[in-house]
N, CA and C atoms as an extended XYZ file, in Angstrom:
318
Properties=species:S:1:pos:R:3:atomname:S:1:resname:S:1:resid:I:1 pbc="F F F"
N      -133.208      322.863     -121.814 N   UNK     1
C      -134.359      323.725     -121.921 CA  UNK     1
C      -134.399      324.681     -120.743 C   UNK     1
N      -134.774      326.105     -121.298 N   UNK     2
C      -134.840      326.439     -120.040 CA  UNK     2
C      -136.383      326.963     -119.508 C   UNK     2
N      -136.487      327.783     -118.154 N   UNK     3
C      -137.536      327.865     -117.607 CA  UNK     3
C      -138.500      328.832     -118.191 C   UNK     3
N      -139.362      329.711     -117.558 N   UNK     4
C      -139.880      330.586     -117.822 CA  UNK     4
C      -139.261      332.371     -117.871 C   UNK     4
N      -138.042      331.837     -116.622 N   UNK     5
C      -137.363      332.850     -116.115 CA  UNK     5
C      -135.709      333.223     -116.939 C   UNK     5
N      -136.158      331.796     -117.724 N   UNK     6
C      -134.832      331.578     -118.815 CA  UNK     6
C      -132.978      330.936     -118.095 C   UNK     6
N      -133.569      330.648     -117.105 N   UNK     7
C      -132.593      329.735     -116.539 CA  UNK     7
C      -133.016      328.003     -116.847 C   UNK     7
N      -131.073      327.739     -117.004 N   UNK     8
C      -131.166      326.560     -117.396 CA  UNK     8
C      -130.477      325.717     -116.017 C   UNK     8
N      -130.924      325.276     -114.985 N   UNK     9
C      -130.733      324.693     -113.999 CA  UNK     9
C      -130.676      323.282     -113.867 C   UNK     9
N      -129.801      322.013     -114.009 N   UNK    10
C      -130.074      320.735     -113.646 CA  UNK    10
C      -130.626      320.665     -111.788 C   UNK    10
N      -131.334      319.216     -111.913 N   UNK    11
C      -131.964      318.761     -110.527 CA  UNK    11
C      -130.283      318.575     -109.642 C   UNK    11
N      -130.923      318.708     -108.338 N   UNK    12
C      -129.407      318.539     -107.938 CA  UNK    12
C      -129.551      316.737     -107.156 C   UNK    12
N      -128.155      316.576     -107.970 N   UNK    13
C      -128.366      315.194     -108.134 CA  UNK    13
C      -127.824      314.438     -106.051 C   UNK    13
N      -128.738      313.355     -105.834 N   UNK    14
C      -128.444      313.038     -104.442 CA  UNK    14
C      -126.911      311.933     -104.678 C   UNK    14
N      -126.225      311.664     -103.675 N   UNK    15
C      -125.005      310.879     -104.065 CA  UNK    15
C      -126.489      309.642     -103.778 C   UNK    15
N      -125.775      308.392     -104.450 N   UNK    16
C      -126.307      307.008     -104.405 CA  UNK    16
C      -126.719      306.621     -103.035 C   UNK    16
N      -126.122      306.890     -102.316 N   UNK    17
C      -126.035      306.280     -100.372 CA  UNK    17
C      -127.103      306.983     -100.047 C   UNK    17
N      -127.576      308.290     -100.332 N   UNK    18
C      -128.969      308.918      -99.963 CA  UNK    18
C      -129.757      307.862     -100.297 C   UNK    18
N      -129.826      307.228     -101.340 N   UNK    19
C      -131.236      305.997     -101.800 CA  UNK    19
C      -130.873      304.957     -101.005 C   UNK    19
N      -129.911      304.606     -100.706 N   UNK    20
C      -129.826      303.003     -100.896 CA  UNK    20
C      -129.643      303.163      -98.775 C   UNK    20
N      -129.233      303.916      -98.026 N   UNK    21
C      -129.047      303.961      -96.707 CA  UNK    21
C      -130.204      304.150      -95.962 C   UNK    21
N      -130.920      303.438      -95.190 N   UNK    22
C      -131.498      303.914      -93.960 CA  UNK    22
C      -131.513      304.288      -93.090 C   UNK    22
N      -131.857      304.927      -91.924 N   UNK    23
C      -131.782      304.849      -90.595 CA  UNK    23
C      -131.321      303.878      -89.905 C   UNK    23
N      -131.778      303.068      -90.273 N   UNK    24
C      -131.103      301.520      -89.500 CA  UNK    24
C      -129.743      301.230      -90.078 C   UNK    24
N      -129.476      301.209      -91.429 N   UNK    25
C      -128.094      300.617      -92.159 CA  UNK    25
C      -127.503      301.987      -91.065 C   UNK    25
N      -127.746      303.178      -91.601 N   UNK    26
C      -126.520      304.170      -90.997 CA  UNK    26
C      -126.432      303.988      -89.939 C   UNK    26
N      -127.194      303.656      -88.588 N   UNK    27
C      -126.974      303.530      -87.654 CA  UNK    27
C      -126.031      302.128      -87.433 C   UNK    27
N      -125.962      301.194      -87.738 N   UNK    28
C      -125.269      299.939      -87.799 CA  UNK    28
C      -123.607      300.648      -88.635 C   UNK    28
N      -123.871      301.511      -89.723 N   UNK    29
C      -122.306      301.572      -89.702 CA  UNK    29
C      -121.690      302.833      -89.070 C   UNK    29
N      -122.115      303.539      -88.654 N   UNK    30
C      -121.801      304.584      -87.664 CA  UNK    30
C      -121.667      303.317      -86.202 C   UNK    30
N      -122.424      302.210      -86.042 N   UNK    31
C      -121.463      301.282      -84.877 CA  UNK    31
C      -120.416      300.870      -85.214 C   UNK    31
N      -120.172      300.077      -86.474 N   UNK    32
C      -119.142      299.599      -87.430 CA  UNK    32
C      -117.946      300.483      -87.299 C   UNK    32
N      -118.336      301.646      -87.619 N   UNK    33
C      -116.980      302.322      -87.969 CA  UNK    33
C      -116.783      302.903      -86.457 C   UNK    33
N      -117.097      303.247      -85.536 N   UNK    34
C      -116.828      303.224      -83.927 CA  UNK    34
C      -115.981      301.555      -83.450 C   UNK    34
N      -116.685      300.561      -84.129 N   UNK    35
C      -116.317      299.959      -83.592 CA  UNK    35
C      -114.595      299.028      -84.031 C   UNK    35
N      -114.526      299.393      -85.422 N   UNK    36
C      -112.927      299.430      -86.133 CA  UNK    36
C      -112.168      300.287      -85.239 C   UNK    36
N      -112.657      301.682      -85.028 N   UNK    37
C      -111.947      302.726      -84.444 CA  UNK    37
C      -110.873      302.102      -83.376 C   UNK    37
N      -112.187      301.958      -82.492 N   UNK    38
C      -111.732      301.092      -80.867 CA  UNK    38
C      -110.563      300.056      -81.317 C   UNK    38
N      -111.006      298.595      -82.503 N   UNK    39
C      -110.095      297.709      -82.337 CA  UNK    39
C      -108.716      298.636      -82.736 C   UNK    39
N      -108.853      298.905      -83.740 N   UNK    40
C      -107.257      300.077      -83.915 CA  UNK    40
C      -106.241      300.601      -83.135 C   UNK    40
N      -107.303      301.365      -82.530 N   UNK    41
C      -106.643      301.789      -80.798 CA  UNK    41
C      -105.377      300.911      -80.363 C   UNK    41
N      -106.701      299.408      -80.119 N   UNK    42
C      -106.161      298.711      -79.280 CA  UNK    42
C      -105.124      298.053      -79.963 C   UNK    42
N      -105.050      298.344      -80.836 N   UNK    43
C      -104.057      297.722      -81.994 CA  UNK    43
C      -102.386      298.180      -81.870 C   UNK    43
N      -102.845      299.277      -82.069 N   UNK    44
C      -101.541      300.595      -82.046 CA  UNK    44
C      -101.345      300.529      -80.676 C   UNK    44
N      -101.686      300.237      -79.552 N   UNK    45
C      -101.577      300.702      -78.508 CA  UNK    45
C      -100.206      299.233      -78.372 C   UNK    45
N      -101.126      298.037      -78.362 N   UNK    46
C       -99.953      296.920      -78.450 CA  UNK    46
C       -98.995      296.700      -79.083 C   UNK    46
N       -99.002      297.898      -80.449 N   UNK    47
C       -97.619      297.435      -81.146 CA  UNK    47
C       -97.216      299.347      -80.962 C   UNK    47
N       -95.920      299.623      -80.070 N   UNK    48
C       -95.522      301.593      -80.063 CA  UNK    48
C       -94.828      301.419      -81.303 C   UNK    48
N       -94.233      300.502      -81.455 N   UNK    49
C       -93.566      300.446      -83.034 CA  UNK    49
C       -94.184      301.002      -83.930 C   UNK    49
N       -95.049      301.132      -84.383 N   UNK    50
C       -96.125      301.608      -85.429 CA  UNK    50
C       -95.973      303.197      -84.942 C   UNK    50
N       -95.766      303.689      -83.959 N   UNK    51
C       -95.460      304.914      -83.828 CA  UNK    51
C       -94.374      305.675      -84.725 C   UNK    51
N       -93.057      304.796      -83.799 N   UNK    52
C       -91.742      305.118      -83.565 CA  UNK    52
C       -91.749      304.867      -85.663 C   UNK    52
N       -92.154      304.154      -86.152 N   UNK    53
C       -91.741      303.924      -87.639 CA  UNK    53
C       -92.344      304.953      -88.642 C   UNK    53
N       -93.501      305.576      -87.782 N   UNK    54
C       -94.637      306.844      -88.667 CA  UNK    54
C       -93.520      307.910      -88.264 C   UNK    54
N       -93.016      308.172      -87.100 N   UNK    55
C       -92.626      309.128      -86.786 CA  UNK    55
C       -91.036      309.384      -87.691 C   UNK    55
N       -89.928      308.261      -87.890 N   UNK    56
C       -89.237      308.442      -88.498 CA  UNK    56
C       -89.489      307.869      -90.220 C   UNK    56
N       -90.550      307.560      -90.027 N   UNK    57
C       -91.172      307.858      -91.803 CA  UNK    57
C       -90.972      309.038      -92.243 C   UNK    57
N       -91.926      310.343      -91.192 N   UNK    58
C       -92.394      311.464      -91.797 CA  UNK    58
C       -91.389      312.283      -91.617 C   UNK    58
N       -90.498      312.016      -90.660 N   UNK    59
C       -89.186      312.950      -90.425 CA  UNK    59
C       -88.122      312.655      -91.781 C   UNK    59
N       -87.875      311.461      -92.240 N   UNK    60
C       -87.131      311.490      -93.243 CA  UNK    60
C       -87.803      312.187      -94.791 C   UNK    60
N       -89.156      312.193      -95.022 N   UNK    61
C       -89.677      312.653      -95.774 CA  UNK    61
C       -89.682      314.127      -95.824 C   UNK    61
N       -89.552      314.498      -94.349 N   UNK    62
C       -89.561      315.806      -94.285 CA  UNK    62
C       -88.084      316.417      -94.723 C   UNK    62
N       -87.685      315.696      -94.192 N   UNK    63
C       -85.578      316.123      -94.409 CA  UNK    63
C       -85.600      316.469      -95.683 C   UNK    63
N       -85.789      314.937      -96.185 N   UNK    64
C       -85.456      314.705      -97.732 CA  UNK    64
C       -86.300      315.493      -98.702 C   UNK    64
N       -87.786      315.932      -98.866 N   UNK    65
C       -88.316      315.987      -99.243 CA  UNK    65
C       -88.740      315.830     -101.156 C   UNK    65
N       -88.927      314.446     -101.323 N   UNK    66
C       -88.872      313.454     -102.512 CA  UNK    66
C       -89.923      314.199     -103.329 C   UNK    66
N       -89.444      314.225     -104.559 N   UNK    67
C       -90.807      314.598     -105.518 CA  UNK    67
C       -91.606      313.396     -105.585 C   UNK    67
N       -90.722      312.406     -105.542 N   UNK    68
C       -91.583      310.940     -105.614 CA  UNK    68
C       -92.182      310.215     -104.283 C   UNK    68
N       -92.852      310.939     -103.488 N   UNK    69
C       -93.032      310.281     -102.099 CA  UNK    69
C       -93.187      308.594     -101.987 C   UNK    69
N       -94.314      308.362     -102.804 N   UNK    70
C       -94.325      306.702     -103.001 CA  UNK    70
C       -92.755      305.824     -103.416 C   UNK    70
N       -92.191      305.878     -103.738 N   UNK    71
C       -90.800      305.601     -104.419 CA  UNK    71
C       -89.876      305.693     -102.811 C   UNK    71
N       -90.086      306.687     -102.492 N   UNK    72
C       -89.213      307.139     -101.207 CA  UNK    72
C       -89.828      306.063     -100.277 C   UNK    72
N       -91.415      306.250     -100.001 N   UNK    73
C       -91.643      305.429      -99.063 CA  UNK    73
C       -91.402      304.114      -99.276 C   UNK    73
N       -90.556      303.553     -100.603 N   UNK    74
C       -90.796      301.895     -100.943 CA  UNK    74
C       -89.420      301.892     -100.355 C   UNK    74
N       -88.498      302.792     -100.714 N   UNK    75
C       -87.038      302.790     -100.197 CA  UNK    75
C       -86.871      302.359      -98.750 C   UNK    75
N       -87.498      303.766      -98.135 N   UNK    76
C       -87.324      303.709      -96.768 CA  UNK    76
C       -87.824      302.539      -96.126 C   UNK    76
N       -88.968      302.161      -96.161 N   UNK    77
C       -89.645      300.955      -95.787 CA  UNK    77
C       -89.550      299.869      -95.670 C   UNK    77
N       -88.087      299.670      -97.013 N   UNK    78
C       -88.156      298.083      -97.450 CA  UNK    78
C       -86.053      298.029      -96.882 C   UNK    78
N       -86.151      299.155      -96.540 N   UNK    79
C       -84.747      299.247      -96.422 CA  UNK    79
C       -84.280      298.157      -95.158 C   UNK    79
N       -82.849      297.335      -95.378 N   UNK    80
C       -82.831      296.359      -94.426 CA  UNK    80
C       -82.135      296.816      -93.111 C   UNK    80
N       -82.315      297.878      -93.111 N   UNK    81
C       -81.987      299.102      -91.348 CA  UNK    81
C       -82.819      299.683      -91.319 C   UNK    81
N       -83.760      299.060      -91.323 N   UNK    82
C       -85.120      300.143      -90.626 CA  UNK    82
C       -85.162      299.788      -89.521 C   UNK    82
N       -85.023      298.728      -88.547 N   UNK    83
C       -85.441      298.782      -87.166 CA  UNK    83
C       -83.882      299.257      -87.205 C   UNK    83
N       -82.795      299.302      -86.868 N   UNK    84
C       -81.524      300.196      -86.257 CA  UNK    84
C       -81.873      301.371      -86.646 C   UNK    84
N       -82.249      301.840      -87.787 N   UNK    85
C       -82.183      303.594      -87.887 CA  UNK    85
C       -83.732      303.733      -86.856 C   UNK    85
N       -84.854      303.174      -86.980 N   UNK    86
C       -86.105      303.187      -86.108 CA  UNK    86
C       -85.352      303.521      -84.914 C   UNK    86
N       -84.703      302.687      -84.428 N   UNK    87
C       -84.551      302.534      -82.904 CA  UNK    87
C       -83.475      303.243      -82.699 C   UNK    87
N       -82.564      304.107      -83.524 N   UNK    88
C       -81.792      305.225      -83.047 CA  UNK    88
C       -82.490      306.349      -83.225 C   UNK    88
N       -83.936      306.996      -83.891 N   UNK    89
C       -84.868      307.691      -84.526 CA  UNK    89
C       -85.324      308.156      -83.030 C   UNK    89
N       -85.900      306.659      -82.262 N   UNK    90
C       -86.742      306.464      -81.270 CA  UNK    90
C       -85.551      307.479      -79.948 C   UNK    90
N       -83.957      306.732      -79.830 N   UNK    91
C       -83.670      307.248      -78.645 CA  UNK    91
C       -83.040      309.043      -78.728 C   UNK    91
N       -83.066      309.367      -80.227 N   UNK    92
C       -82.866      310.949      -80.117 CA  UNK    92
C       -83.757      311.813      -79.684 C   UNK    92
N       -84.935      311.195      -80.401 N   UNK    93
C       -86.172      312.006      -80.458 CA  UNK    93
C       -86.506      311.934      -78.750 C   UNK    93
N       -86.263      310.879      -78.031 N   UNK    94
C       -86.842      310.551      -76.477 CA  UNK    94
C       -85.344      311.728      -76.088 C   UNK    94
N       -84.193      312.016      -76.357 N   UNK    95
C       -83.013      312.359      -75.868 CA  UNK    95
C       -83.710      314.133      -75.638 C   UNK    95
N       -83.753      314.191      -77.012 N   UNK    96
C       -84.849      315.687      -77.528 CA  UNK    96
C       -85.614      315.917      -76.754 C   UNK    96
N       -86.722      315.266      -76.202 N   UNK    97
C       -87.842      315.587      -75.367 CA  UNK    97
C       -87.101      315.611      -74.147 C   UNK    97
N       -86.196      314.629      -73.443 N   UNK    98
C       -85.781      315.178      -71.866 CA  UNK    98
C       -85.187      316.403      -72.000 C   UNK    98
N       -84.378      316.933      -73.154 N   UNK    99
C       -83.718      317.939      -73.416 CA  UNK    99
C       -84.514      319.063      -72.912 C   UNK    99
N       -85.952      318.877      -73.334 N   UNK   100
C       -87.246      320.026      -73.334 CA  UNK   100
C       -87.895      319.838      -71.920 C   UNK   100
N       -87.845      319.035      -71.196 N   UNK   101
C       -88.261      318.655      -70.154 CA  UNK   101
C       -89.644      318.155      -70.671 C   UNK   101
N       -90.016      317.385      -71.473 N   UNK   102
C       -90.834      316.529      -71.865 CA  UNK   102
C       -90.658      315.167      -72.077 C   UNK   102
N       -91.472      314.072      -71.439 N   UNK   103
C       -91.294      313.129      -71.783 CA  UNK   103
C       -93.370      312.415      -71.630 C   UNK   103
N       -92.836      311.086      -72.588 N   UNK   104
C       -93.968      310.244      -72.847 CA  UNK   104
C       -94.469      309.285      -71.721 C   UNK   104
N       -93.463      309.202      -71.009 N   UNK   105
C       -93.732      308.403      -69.496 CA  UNK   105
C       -94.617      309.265      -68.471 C   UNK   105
N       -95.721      308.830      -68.197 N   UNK   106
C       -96.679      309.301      -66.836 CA  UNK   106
C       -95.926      309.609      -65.400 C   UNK   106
């Protein structure tokens, strides 16, 4: 139906979390999700592996570039030389950066 003005306009609809969230809930998961953040950190920080394996993830994806990314990533991932190709990934890329006069060491 429309108005007087002959526009037909629906209400604009709120997402669900507008009703159901408070001040208090949002404030508790705005701590929540600060506080995943932090453990993560500290997560990644104890394992550099998780680096060194994103980094020659996205470099082979990039090389290769798979129409099937998921498929590729089951390959690469599950492949039984991933820590030797990782850890030759790790000393080019570190070879690369002294090359540039950059390095990750303080």
């Amino acid at each position: 139906m429309g108005t007087a003005s002959g526009s037909t306009s629906a209400p604009t609809a709120r997402p669900l979390s507008a009703h159901v969230i408070d001040a208090a809930m949002q404030e508790k998961l705005n701590h929540d999700k600060i506080q995943l953040r932090i453990e993560n950190e500290h997560y990644i920080r104890k394992h550099p592996e998780i680096k060194h394996i994103l980094d020659y993830f996205m470099t082979e994806v990039l090389t290769h570039q798979p129409s099937n990314v998921q498929e590729f990533a089951a390959a690469v991932l599950s492949d039984p030389d991933l820590r030797a190709k990782v850890e030759k990934h790790k000393i080019q890329a570190q070879q690369f950066d002294e090359t540039l006069g950059h390095s990750d060491k303080p």
